[in-house]
N, C-alpha and C positions, 0 to 999 in steps of 0.2 A: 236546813237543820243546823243547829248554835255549833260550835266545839263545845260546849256541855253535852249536848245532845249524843253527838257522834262518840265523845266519851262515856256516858251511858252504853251506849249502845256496846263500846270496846268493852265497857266492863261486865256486859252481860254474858260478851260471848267467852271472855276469860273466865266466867262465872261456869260456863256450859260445858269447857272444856279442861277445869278445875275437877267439875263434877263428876267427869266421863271418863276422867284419867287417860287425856290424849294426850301421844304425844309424836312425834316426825316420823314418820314409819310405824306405828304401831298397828296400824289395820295389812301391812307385808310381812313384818313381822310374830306377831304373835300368831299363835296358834291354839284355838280353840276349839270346843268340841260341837258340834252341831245342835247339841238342845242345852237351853238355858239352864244355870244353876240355880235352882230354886229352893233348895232344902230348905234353904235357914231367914226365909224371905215370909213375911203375915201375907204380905201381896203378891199373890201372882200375875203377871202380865199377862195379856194378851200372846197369840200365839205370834213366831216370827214371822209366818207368812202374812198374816192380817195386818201386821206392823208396815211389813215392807211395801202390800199393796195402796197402804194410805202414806205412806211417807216417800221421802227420795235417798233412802239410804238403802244399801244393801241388805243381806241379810248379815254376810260378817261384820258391815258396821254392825248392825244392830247389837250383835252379840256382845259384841266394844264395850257398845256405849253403856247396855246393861251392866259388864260387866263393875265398870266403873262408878253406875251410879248404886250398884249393889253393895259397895266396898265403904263408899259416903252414909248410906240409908240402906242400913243393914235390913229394914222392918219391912222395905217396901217404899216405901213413902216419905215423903218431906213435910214439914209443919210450917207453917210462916216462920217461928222462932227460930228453926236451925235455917230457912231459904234466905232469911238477915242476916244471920250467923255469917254464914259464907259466903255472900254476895260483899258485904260490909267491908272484906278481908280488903277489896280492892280500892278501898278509898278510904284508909287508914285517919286520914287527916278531916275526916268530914263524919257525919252522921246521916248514913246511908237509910235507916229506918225507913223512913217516910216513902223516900221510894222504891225501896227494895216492897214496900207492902201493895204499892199500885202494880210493882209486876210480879208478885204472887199471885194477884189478883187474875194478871192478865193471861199464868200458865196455867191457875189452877179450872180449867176448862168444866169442868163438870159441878163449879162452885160449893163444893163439899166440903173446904177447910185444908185440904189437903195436896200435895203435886206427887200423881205417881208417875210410873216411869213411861206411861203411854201418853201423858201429858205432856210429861217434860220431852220425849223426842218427836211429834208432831210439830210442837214448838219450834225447838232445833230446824226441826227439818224445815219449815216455813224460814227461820231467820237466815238460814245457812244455803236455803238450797230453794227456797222458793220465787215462785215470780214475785215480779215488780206488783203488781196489786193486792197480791197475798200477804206481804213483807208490808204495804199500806195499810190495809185492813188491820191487821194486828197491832200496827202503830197505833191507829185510831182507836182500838177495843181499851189501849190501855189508856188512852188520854179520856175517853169515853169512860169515867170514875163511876156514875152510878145505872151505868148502862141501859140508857133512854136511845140512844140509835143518835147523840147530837155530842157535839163539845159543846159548851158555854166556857163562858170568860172565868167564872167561880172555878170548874173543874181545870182548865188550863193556869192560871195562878198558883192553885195546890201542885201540881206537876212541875211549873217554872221554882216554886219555893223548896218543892221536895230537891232539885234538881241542884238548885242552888246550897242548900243545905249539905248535900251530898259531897259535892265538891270541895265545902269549906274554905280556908283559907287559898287555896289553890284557884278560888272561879277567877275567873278573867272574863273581861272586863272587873275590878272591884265593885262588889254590891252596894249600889248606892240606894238612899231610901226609893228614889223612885224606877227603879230598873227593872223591877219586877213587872210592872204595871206597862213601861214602857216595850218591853218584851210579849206582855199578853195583845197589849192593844198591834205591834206589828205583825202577831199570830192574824188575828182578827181581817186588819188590817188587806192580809195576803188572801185569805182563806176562802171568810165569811164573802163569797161573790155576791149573794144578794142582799146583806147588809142588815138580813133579820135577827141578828146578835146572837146566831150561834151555827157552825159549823157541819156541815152533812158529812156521811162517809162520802158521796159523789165530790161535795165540794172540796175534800181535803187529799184525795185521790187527783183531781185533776190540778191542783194547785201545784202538788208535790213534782206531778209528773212535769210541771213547766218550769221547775227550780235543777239547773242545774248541781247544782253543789247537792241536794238531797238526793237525789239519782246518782249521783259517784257515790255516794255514804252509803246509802242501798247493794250497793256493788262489791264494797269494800273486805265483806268476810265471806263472799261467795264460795270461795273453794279452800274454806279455810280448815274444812276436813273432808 
């Protein structure tokens, strides 16, 4: 995984915990009530036990993390417009659009248009707290653009260009004309094991898993709530 990549990745989960309004102690500290606030909410969630059984948070996180994203998304729910809004915040110097919308894409699980809050902490719980194949899978959903079960080269370009754009003046290596191209083809390169010019979930699972430096990067925001 690039340091763009692994920077994506930092900014998603400052994006996650932007949203949740975490912060050093807050899940010992605070104190909360047992049932969700929902008065002033269009969306209601799922209940906490149902949360807690499909995710790896507690139930007091869960409470949290509502809490927090209830404070962001008064209504229940997130739109792409505001999930760019405040993902963007974190790469001031770039034009985050492009890929802040492949991973709308990638939370919004039930492809409705929208991220509510049993999306966005399944998510979470996957980035934060899931295995090593779980935490792949989901990479792959999101590089997987129009969701055929494959990468190609076309989808992995738009990703490397979102990616780059994103970054702006800050990417390193400087964007040269042909970087882009040189970056998709040693995707490929790594990946694609049988060389039929496009990428399996098995094949980008097992590639990953023999990449050191992508398996630390995987590791990196583990218990970062």
């Amino acid at each position: 995984m690039s340091g763009c990549a692994r920077r994506c990745k930092h900014g998603l989960v400052k994006f996650a915990l932007s949203v949740s309004k975490l912060v050093t102690g807050t899940l010992i500290k605070d104190k909360v009530d047992d049932d969700l606030e929902l008065s002033v909410v269009c969306h209601r969630p799922e209940g906490l036990e149902k949360l807690e059984a499909q995710t790896n948070f507690s139930k007091k996180e869960l409470q949290v993390l509502y809490r927090g994203f209830k404070n962001e998304c008064p209504s229940g729910v997130v739109n792409e417009e505001m999930f760019k809004q405040i993902y963007s915040q974190f790469f001031p110097h770039g034009d985050a659009s492009t890929y802040a919308h492949y991973l709308f894409n990638a939370f919004d699980s039930s492809h409705n248009g929208s991220i509510k809050f049993e999306d966005f902490v399944r998510a979470l719980s996957i980035l934060l707290r899931g295995t090593t194949t779980e935490k792949l899978q989901w990479t792959f959903n999101l590089y997987d653009i129009n969701r055929d079960g494959y990468i190609n080269k076309e989808e992995m370009t738009d990703i490397v260009k979102a990616i780059y754009d994103m970054m702006g003046r800050f990417t390193y290596p400087a964007l040269k004309t042909d970087t882009t191209k040189q970056h998709v083809d040693a995707f490929f390169q790594k990946m694609d094991k049988n060389r039929d010019g496009v990428v399996t979930l098995d094949e980008f699972i097992l590639s990953c898993q023999e990449d050191e430096n992508i398996m630390r990067s995987l590791q990196l925001f583990e218990n970062v709530i």
